[in-house]
DRENKOL-308345 format. One line per 3 residues: their letters; for each residue x, y, z of C-alpha. Coordinates in nm, 2 decimals, decimal comma. Example, Ala and Ser with C-alpha at 12.3 -4.5 7.8 and 13.67 -1.06 7.14 Angstrom:
<tilums>
AS) 1,23 -0,45 0,78 ~ 1,37 -0,11 0,71 .
</tilums>
This chain:
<tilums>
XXX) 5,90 10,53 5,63 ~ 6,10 10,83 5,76 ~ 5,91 10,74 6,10 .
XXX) 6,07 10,42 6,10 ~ 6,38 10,54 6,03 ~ 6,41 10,79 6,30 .
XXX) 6,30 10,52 6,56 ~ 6,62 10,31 6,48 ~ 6,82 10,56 6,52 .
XXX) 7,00 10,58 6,91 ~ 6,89 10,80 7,19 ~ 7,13 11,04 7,31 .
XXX) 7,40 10,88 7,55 ~ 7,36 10,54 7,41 ~ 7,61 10,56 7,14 .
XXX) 7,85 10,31 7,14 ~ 8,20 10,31 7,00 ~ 8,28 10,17 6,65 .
XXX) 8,21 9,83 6,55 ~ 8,50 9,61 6,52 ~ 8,54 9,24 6,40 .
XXX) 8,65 8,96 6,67 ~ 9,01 8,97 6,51 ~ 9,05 9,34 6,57 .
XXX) 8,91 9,34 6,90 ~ 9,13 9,02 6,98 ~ 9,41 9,24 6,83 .
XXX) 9,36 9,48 7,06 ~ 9,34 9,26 7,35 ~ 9,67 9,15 7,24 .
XXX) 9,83 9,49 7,28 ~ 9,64 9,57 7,60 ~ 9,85 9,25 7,72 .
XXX) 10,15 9,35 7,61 ~ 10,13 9,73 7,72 ~ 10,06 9,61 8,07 .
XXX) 10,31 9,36 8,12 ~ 10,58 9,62 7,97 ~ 10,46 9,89 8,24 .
XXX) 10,48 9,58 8,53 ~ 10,81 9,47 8,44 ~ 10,90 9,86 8,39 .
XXX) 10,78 9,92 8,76 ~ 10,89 9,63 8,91 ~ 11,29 9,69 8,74 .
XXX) 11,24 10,06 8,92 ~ 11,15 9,89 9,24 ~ 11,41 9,65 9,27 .
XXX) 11,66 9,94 9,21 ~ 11,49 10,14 9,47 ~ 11,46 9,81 9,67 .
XXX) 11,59 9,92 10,02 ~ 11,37 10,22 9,98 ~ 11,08 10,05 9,93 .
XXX) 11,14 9,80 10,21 ~ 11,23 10,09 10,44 ~ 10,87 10,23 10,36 .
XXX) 10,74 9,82 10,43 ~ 10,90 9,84 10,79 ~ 10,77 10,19 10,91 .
XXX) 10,45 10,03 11,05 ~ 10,72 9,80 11,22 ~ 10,85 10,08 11,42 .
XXX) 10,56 10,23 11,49 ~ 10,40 9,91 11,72 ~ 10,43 9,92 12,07 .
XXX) 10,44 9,72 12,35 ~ 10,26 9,72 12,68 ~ 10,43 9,62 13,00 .
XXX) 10,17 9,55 13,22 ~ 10,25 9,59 13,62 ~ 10,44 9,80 13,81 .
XXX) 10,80 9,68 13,81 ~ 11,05 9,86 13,73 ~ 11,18 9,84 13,36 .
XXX) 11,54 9,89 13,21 ~ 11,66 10,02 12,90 ~ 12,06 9,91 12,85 .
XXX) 12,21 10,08 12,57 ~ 12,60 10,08 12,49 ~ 12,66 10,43 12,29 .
XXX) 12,38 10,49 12,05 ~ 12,30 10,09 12,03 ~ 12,03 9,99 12,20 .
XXX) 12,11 9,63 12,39 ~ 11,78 9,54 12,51 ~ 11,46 9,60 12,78 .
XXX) 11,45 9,42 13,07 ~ 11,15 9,42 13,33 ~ 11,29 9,34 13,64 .
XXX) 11,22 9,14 13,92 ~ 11,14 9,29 14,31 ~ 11,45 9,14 14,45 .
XXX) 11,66 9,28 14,13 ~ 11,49 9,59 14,23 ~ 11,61 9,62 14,57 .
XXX) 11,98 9,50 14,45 ~ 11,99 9,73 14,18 ~ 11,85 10,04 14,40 .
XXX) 11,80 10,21 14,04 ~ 11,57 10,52 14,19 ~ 11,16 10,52 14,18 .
XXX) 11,12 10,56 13,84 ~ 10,93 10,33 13,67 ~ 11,15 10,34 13,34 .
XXX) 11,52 10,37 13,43 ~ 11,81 10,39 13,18 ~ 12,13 10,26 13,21 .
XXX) 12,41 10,33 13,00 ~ 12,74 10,06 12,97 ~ 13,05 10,30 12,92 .
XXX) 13,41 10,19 12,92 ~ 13,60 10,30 13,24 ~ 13,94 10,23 13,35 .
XXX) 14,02 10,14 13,67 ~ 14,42 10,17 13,74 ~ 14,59 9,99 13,43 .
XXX) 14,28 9,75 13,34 ~ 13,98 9,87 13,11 ~ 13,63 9,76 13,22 .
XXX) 13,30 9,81 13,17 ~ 13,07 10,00 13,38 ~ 12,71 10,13 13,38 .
XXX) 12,52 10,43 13,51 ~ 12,18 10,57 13,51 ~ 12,09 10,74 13,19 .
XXX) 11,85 11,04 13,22 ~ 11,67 11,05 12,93 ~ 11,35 11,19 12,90 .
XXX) 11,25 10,94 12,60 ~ 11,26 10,64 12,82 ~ 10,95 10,53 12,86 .
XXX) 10,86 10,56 12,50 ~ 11,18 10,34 12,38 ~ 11,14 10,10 12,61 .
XXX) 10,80 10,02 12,47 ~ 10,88 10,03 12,14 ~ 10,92 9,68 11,93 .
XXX) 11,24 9,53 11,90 ~ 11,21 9,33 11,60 ~ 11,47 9,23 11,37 .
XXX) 11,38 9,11 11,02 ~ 11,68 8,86 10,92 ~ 11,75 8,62 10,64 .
XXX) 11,82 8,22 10,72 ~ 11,93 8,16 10,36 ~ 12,17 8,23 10,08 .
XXX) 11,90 8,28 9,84 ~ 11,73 8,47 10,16 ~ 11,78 8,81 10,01 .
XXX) 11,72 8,76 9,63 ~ 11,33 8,63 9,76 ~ 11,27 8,95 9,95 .
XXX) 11,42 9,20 9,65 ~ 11,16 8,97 9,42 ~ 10,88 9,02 9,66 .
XXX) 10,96 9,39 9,71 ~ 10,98 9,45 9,36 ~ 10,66 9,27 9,26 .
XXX) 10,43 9,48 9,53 ~ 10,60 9,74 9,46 ~ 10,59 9,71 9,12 .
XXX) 10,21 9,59 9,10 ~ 10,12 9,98 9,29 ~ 10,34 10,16 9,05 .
XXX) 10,19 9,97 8,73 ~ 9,81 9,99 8,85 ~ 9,75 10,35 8,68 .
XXX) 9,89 10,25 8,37 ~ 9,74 9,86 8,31 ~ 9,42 10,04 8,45 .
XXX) 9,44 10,30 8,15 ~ 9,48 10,03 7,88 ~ 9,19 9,83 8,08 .
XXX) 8,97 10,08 8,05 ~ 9,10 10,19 7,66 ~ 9,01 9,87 7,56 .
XXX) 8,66 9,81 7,73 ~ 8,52 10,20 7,70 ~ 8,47 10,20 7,30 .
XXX) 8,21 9,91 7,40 ~ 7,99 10,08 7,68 ~ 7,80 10,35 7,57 .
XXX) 7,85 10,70 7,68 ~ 7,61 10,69 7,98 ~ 7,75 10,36 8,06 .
XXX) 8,04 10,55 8,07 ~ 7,98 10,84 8,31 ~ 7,88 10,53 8,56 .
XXX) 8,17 10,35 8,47 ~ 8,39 10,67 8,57 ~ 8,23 10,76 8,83 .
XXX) 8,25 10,39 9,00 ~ 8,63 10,40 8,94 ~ 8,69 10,72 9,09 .
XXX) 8,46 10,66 9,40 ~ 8,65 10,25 9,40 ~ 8,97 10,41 9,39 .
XXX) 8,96 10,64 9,63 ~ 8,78 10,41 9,92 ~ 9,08 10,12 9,81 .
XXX) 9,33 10,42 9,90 ~ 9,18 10,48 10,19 ~ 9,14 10,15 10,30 .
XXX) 9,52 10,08 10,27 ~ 9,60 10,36 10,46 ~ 9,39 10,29 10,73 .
XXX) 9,58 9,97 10,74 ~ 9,92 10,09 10,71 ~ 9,94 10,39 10,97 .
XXX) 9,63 10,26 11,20 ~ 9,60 9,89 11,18 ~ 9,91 9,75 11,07 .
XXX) 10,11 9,89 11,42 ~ 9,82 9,75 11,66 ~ 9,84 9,39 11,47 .
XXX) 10,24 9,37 11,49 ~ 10,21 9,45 11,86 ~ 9,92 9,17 11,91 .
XXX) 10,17 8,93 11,74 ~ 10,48 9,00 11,93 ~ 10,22 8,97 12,25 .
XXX) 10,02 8,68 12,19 ~ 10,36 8,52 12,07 ~ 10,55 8,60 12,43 .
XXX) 10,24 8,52 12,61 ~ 10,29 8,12 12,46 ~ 10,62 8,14 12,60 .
XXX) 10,79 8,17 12,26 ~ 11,08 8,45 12,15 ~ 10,94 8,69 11,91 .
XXX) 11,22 8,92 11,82 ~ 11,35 8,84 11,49 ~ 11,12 8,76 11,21 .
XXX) 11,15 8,62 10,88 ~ 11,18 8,90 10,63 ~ 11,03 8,79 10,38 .
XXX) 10,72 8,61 10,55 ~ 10,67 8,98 10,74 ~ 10,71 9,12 10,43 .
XXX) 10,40 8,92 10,25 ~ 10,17 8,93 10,58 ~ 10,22 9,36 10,51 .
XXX) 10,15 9,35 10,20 ~ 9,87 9,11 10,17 ~ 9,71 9,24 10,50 .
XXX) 9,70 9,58 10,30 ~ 9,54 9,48 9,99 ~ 9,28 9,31 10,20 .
XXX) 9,21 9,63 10,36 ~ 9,19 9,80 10,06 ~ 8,97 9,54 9,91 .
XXX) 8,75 9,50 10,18 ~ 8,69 9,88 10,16 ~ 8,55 9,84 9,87 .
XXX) 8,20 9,69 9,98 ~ 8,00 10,00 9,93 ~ 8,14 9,98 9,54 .
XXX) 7,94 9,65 9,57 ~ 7,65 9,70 9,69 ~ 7,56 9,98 9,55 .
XXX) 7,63 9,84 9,20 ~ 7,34 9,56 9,24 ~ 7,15 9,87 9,40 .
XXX) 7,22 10,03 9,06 ~ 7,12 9,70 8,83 ~ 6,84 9,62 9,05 .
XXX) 6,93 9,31 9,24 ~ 6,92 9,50 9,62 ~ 6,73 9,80 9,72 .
XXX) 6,71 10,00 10,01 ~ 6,49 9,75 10,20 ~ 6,66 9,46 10,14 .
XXX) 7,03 9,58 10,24 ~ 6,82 9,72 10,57 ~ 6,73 9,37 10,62 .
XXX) 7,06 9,22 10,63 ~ 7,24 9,42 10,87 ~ 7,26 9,10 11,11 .
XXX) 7,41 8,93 10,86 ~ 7,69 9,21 10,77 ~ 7,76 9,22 11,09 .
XXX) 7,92 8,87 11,09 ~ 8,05 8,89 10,72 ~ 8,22 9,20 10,90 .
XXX) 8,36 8,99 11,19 ~ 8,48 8,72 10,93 ~ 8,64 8,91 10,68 .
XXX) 8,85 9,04 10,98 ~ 8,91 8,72 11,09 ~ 9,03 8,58 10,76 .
XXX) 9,24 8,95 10,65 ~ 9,36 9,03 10,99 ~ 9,59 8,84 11,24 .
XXX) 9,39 8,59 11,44 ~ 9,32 8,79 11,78 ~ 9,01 9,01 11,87 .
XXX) 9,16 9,35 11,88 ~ 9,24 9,42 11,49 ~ 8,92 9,18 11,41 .
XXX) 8,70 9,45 11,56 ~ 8,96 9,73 11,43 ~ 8,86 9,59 11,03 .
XXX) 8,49 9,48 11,12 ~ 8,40 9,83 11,28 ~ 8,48 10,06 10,95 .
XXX) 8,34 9,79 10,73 ~ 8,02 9,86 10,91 ~ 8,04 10,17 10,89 .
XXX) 8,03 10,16 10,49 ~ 7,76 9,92 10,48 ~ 7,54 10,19 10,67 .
XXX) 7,65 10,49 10,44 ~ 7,56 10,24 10,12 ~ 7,21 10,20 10,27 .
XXX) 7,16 10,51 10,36 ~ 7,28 10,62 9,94 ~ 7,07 10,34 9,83 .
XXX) 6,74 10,56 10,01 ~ 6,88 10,84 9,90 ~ 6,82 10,73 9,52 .
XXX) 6,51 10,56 9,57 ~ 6,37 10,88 9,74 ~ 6,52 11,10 9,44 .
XXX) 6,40 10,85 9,20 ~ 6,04 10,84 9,38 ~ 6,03 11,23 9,35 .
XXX) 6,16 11,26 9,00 ~ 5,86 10,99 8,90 ~ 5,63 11,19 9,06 .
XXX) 5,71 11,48 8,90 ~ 5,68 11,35 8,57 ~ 5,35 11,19 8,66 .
XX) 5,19 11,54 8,77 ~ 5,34 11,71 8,40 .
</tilums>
């Protein structure tokens, strides 16, 4: 009889946490519910406060993008004090009107002058050595076209804004409320898949944000000219949602490796068999970009290319344990 009582008893790291009834663990669903939507409306109160702040850190990628100007005319950068009027790439008879120098980039500078008793404007060639750079950075305005305009983009800011804030804490009472079920080597996996999910999520969005994001709001503004269609005010809070959004792709597309190597883990895939699909990732590759990314080729590739890049590191993990576990089997064969 004591035999049979020590069998029942659990192996070390299988412990569970305590047994509760459905009401109680309904209960503490319930306040896992209301914990997190205090912290989101917390966060999102903080960010509409903070609201220009947080829209000024939306529109850096903005002024990061770049133009190109292809050919060889010459291109002027008009500026009236420290306002900046416009770029304008002129023609070859402008050119030879103009006589502005050999320079490429030329800046020109409107200044009052007064000329007897009458006050006129005038221009002269400004130089600065930061020409070139300015006149191929984006002009893009971000403008409202409705009353209620504004109040949309302070909801939209403060509900991204509030949504990163807020993930820590909801993710704590997640995990508070699911741990005491899983049993303690359960656990360490658990853990370990957050930390390792986390961290590639974070590094996805900020591969997005000061990499991707600059490339795919200079393809827009391009591809948009190219139609023969002005591109230099957008919607603020349409650019506002394509940033966002187009960051929590990346950072969810990132998270592939999390994926595969958990049906590695349960069983489901093995090294052999995510070698085999390789073809296959390639396209999901190409059409998660397509579907995350704007619709030209340049940021496509840009997205598809590190996604790759994580399928071949999870293989390559994936042999790794099934080489470890082929050792550690041997061993214990041989003893």
């Amino acid at each position: 009889m004591a035999e049979d009582h020590e069998g029942e008893h659990p192996e070390p790291g299988d412990e569970g946490g305590p047994v509760k009834t459905f009401l109680e663990h309904l209960e503490d669903l319930r306040w896992v519910l209301i914990k997190s939507s205090v912290a989101l409306a917390v966060a999102m109160l903080l960010c509409l406060i903070a609201g220009n702040y947080v829209v000024a850190v939306i529109k850096w990628p903005l002024t990061r993008a770049k133009i190109s100007i292809p050919g060889t005319n010459q291109v002027v950068t008009v500026s009236y004090g420290t306002n900046r009027l416009g770029t304008i790439k002129l023609t070859p008879e402008q050119q030879q009107e103009l006589d502005l120098g050999t320079n490429r980039f030329v800046g020109v500078a409107i200044e009052p002058l007064t000329l007897g008793t009458n006050r006129v404007l005038g221009w002269r060639i400004d130089s600065d050595p930061t020409l070139e750079a300015n006149a191929k950075q984006m002009k893009i305005d971000l403008i409202n076209l409705s009353p209620a305009g504004g109040f949309m983009v302070a909801f939209q800011v403060a509900f991204y804004g509030g949504m990163v804030l807020a993930a820590l804490p909801i993710s704590y009472f997640v995990i508070s409320f699911i741990f005491p079920a899983l049993k303690m080597r359960e656990q360490k996996y658990v853990y370990r898949g957050l930390i390792f999910g986390c961290g590639l999520f974070f590094t996805g969005v900020s591969f997005c944000y000061f990499g991707l994001m600059p490339v795919a709001l200079s393809a827009s503004q391009m591809y948009s000219q190219w139609l023969g269609l002005g591109a230099f005010q957008w919607r603020a809070e349409e650019y506002i949602s394509f940033v966002c959004k187009f960051m929590l792709g990346m950072g969810l597309g990132f998270e592939l490796p999390v994926v595969l190597l958990t049906l590695v883990k349960i069983g489901v895939l093995n090294y052999r068999s995510l070698r085999k699909m390789w073809r296959y990732m390639i396209v999901i590759n190409l059409i998660l970009g397509a579907v995350l990314t704007t619709p030209e080729v340049i940021t496509q590739v840009m997205m598809a290319v590190p996604l790759y890049g994580l399928y071949e590191i999870s293989v390559w993990i994936a042999w790794y344990w099934e080489r470890r576990d082929r050792k550690r089997a041997a061993a214990l064969s041989a003893d």
